[in-house]
Backbone as CSV, one residue per row, in Angstrom:
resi,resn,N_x,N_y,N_z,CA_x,CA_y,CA_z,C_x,C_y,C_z
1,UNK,-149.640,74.090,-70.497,-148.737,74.187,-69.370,-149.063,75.398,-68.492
2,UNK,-149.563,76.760,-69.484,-149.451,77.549,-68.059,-151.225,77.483,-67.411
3,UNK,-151.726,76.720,-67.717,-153.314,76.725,-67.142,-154.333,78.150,-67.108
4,UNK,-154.736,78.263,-66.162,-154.658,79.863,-66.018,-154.216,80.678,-65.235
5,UNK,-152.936,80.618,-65.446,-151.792,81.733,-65.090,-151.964,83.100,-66.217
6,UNK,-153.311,83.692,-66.095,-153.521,84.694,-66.921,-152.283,85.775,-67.227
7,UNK,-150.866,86.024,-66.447,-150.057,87.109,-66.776,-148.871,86.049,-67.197
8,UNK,-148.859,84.590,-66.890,-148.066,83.934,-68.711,-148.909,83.933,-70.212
9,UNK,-149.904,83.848,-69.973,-150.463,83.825,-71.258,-150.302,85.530,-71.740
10,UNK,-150.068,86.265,-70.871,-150.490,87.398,-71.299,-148.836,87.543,-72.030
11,UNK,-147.843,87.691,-71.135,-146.266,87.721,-71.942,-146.207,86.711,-72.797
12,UNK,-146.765,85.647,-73.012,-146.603,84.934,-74.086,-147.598,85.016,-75.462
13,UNK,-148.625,85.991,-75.042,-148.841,87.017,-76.394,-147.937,87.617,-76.542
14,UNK,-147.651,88.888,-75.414,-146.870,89.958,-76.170,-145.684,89.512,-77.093
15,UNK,-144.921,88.109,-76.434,-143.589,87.814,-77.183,-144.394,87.300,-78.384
16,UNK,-144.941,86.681,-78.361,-145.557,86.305,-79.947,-145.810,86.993,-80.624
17,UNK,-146.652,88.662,-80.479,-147.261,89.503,-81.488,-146.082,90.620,-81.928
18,UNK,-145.802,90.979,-80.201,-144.263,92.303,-80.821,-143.624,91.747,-81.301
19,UNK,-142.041,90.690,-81.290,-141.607,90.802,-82.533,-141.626,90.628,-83.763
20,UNK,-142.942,89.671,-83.863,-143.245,89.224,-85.478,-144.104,90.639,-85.676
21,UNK,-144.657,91.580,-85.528,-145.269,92.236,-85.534,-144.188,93.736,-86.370
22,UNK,-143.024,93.991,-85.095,-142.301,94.363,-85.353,-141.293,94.120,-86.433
23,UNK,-140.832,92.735,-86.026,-140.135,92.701,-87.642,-140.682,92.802,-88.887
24,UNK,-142.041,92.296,-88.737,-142.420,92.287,-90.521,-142.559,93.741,-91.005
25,UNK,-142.464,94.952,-89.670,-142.917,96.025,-90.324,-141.716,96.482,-90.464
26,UNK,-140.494,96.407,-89.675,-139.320,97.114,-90.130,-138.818,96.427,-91.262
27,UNK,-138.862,94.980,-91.729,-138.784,94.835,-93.043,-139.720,95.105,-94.278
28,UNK,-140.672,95.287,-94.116,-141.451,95.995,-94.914,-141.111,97.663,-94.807
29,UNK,-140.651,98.605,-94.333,-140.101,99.876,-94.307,-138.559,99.757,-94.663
30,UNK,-137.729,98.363,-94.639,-136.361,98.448,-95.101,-136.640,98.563,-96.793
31,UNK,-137.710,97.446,-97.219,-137.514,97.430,-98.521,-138.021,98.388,-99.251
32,UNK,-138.857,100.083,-99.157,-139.047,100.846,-99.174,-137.878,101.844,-99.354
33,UNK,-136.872,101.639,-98.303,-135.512,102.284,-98.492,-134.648,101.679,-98.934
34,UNK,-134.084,100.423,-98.993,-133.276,99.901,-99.493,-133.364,98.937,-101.019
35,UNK,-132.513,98.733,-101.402,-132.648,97.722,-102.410,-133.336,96.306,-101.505
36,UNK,-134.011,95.600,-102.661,-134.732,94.183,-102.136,-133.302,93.296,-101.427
37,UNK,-132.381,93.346,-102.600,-131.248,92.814,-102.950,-130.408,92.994,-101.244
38,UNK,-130.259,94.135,-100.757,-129.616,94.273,-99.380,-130.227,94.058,-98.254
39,UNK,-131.735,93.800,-98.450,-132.943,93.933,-97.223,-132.964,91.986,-97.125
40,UNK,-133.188,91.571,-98.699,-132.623,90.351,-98.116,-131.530,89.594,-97.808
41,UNK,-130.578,90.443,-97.851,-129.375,89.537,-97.148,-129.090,89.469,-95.900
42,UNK,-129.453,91.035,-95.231,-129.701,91.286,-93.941,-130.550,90.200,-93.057
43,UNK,-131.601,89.826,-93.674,-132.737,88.821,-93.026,-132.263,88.009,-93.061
44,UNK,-131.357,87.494,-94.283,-130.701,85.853,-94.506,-129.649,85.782,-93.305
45,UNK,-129.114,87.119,-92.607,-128.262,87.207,-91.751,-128.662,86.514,-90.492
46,UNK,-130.153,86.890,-89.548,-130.942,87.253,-88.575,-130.538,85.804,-87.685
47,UNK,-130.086,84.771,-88.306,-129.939,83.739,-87.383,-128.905,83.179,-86.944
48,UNK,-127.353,84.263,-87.404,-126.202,84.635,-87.239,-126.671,85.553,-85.649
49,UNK,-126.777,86.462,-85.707,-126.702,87.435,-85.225,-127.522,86.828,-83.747
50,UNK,-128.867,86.073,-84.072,-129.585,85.517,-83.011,-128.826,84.633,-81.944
51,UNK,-127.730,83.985,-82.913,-126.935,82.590,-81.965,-125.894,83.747,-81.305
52,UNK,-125.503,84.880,-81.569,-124.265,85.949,-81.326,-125.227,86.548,-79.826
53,UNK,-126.201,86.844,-80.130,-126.837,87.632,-79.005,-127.299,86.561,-77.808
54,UNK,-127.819,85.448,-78.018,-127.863,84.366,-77.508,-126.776,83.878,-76.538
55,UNK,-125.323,84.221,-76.771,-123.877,83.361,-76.407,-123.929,84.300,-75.530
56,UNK,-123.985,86.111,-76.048,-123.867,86.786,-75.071,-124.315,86.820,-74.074
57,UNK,-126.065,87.630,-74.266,-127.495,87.343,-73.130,-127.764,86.061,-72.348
58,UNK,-127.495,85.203,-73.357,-128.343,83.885,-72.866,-127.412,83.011,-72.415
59,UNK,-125.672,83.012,-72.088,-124.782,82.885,-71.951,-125.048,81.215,-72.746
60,UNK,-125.471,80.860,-73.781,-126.039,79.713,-74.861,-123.941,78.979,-75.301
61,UNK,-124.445,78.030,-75.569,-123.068,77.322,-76.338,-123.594,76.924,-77.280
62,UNK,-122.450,76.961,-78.528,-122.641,76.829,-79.920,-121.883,75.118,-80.312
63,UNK,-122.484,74.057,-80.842,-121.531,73.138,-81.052,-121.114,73.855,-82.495
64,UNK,-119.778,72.499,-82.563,-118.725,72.885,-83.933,-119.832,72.537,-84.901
65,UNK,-120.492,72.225,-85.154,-121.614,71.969,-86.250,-122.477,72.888,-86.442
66,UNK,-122.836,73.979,-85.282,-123.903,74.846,-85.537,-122.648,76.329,-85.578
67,UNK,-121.781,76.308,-84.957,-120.703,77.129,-85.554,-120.283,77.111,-87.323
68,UNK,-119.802,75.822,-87.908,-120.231,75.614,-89.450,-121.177,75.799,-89.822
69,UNK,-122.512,75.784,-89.485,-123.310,75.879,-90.174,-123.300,78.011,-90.390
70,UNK,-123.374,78.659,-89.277,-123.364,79.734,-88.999,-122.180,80.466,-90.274
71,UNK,-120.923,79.789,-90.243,-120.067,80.658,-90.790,-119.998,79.807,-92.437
72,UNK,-121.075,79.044,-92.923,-121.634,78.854,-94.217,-122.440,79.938,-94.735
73,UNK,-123.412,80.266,-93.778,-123.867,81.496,-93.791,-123.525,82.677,-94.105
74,UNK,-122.787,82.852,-93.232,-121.621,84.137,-93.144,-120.864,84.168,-94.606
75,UNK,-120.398,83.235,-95.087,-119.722,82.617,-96.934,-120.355,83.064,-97.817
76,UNK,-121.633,82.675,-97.508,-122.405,82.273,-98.871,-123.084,84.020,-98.567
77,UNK,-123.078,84.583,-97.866,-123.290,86.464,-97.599,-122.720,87.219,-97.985
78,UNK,-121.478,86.624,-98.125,-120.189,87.494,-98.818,-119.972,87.374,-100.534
79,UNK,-120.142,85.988,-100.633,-120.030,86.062,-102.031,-121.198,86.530,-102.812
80,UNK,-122.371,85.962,-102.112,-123.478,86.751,-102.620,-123.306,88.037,-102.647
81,UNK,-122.923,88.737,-102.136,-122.490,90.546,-101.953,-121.612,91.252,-102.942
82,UNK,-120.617,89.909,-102.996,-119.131,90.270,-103.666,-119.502,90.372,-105.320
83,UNK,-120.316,89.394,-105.876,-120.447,88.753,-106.814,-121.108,89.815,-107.590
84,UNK,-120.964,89.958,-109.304,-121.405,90.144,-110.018,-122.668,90.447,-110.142
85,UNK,-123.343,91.284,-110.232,-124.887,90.746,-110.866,-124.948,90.607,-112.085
86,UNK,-125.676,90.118,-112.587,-126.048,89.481,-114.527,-126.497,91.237,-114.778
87,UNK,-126.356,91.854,-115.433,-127.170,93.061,-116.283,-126.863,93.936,-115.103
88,UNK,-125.653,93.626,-114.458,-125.662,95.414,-113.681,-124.760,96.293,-114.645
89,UNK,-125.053,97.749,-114.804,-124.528,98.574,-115.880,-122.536,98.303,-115.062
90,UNK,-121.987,99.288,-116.532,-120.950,99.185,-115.824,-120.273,100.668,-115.233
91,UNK,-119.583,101.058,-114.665,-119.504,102.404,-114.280,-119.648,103.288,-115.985
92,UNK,-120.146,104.350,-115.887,-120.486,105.314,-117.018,-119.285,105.670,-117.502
93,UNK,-118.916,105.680,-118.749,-117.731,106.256,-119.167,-117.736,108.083,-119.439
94,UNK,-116.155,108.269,-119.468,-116.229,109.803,-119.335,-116.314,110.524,-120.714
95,UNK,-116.662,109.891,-121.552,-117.235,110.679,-123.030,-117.938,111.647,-122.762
């Protein structure tokens, strides 16, 4: 489509390389600082947050189906969070 319109091809590198570029490295420097455990829930987040910035910027509409799907997401983030882990210690006692 863009033929040679050499300065679309050129922004349609940059959007292709900076943010995949960018994200893989700030998630590769999250999991360095953070637990794996919080770095991926954050990411499991990223397509919450995309349709949120989207409604705003992109003034985008959400149907009731991609709204459910979104706040399944949002559910299944919380309980994952909330929940137990198998073999986490329990607070140290004061002996």
């Amino acid at each position: 489509m863009l033929g040679t319109q050499w300065d679309g091809w050129l922004w349609l590198l940059l959007l292709a390389i900076g943010p995949t570029l960018l994200g893989f490295g700030l998630y590769n420097v999250s999991l360095s600082l953070l637990p794996s455990s919080t770095t991926n829930l954050i990411v499991t987040i990223e397509p919450v947050f995309t349709a949120i910035l989207a409604y705003f910027l992109l003034n985008e509409r959400l149907t009731a189906l991609e709204h459910f799907g979104g706040g399944l997401i949002l559910a299944a983030l919380v309980i994952l969070r909330l929940r137990k882990r198998p073999g986490s210690k329990a607070e140290p006692s004061s002996s």
